[in-house]
C-alpha positions, -999 to +999 in steps of 0.1 A: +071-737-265+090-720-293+058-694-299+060-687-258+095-681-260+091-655-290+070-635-265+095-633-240+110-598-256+080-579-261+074-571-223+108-556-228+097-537-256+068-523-239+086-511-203+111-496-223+083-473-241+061-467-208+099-464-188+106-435-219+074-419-219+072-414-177+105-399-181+097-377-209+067-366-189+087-361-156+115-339-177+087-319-186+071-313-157+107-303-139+116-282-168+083-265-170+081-260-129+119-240-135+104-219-162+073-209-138+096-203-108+117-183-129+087-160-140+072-158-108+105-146-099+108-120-122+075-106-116+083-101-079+116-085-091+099-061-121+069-051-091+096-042-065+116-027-095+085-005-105+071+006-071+105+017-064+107+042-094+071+051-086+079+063-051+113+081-063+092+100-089+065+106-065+087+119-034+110+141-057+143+115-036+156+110-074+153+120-106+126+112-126+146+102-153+150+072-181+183+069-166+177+073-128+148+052-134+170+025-148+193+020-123+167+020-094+152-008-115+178-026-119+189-024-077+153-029-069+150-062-091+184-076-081+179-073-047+146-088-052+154-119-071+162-155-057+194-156-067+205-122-064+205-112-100+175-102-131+178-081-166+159-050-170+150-058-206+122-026-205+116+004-194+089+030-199+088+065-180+057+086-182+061+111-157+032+127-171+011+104-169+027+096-130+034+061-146+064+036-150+063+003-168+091-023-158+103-054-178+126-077-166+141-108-178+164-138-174+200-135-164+221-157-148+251-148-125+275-161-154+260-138-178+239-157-198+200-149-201+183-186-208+170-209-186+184-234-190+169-273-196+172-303-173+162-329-192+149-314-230+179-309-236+183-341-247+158-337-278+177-308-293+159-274-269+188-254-249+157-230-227+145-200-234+145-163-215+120-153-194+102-118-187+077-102-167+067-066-164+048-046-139+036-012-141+033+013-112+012+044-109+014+076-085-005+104-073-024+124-044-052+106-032-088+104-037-097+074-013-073+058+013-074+029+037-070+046+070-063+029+106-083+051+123-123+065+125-110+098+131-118+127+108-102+163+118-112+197+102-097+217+073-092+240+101-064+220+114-046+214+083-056+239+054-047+229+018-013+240+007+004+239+044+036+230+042+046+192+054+064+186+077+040+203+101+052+211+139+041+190+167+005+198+176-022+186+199-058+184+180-094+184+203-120+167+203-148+196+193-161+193+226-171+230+225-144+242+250-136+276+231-103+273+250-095+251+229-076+261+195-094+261+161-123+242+177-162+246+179-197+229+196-202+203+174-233+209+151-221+241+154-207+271+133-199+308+137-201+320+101-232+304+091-217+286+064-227+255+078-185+241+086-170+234+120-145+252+125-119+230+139-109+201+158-116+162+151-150+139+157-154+102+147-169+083+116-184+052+122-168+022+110-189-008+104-173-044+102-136-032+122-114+001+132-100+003+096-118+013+061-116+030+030-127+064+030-134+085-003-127+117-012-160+148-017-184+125-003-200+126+027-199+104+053-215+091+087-208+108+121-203+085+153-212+107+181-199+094+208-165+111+221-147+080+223-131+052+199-161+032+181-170+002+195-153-017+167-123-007+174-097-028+197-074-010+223-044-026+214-047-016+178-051+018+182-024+022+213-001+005+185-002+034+162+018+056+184+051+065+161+027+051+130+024+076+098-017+075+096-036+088+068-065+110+081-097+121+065-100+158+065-135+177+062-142+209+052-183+207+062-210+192+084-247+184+082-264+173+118-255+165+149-260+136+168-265+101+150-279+118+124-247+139+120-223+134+087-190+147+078-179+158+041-143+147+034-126+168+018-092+147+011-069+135+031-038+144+058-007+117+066-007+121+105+025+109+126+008+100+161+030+110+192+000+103+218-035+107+227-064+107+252-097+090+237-107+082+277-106+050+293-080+022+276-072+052+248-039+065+266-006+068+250+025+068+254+009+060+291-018+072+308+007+100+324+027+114+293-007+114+272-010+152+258-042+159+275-055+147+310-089+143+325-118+141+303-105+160+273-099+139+245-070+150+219-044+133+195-010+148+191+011+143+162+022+162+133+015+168+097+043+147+071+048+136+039+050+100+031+038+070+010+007+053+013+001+018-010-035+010-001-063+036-017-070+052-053-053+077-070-072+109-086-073+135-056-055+166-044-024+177-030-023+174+010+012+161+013+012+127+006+010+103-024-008+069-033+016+049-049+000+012-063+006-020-088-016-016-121-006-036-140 
């Protein structure tokens, strides 16, 4: 009986160790769970932070300045963190290279700039700051993610013309000579093989959207409506959109066979259109053309775009984009 009854304390023994250890490995977890969220937060705050410097430098709407740069940062990643405040710990301007790298790091609304333990404090640790950075790049692009199959000719908007352009109705080059800046497609009256105005369609396989690239050429749809992979209500939705638009400067067949080259790239605000059938807007009475011409009115802009590559020329707009 005595040697059971000296056993009675070791299953004490042992729960307290297991009961130690589960908390020692639940202190962990929460304190390493605060120290993630706190990064992750910090890394939205440094890429809102650096996107916004990179489309100030890019639009000329501040100066492209250490200082300017700073402040924006500092706004940007404030108003982008979870509890309303973060530490720009880094900053790195290279408007040369059209580049910005942004650090930021922990601080607290009382000042401080740890994050603070909840439970390793008890074994002598008192946190640790946080940082993140993200670095932003900007420039005219040479590819772009555009909304819309549509391809319209140097013609229409030569390089150099001065954004924001006035309000304009563009044809479809239907060969109605009426027409402004427009020819037969397949067409040209120099012989140097270019249409001389107007817009046509590219094909677009897998949806309406796609990433067109600049000096390259590219597949003509010939038909004188939408593709078929576009839906109605997506393109009646761009009315009032900012739309990049692939511009081409030359042609090569007609028909299926035909193919644009793209030349770069225009930012088009749509104010209506007539593509026939569904393809009316604002309605089917205020469209800017009637009957069976087809058109797209609008006007040249300036503007931001975040989804292409970065590389290309000057037609009034700028890529800006996340590298790092």
């Amino acid at each position: 009986m005595r040697r059971l009854n000296g056993d009675r304390g070791a299953t004490a023994v042992i729960t307290a160790m297991v009961l130690a250890a589960l908390l020692g490995m639940v202190g962990l977890a929460v304190d390493a769970g605060a120290l993630y969220l706190e990064r992750r937060e910090l890394a939205n705050a440094a890429d809102a932070a650096a996107l916004a410097v990179a489309q100030d430098c890019a639009l000329g709407t501040a100066s492209c300045d250490t200082a300017t740069a700073t402040a924006t940062a500092a706004s940007f990643a404030d108003q982008n963190s979870r509890d309303g405040t973060s530490a720009i710990t880094g900053l790195v301007l290279e408007p040369g290279l059209r580049r910005v790298t942004v650090t930021t790091g922990t601080r607290n609304p009382d000042g401080t700039t740890k994050v603070d333990p909840f439970f390793a404090q008890v074994v002598g640790w008192d946190g640790m700051t946080v940082q993140a950075s993200a670095t932003a790049e900007w420039g005219y692009p040479s590819s772009v993610r555009t909304l819309l199959p549509l391809v319209i000719s140097e013609c229409e908007f030569p390089p150099g013309t001065a954004v924001p352009t006035a309000d304009r109705v563009l044809y479809f080059h239907d060969g109605n000579n009426a027409e402004p800046c427009n020819a037969v497609a397949g067409m040209d009256a120099d012989g140097d093989g270019k249409l001389s105005g107007g817009f046509g369609w590219l094909l677009s396989p897998g949806g309406c959207d796609a990433m067109h690239t600049a000096d390259r050429w590219e597949a003509a749809d010939p038909g004188s409506s939408p593709p078929d992979q576009c839906v109605p209500e997506e393109i009646l939705s761009l009315v009032g959109d900012e739309i990049p638009l692939p511009i081409f400067d030359d042609i090569e067949g007609v028909g299926d066979g035909g193919r644009y080259h793209l030349a770069g790239f225009g930012l088009f605000h749509v104010t209506g259109f007539n593509f026939g059938g569904q393809y009316m807007a604002p309605t089917r009475k205020t469209a800017p053309c009637s009957g069976d011409e087809r058109c797209i009115s609008g006007y040249f802009t300036s503007g931001v775009v975040f989804d292409g590559e970065t590389g290309g020329d000057d037609w009034g707009f700028v890529i800006v984009k996340l590298t790092g």
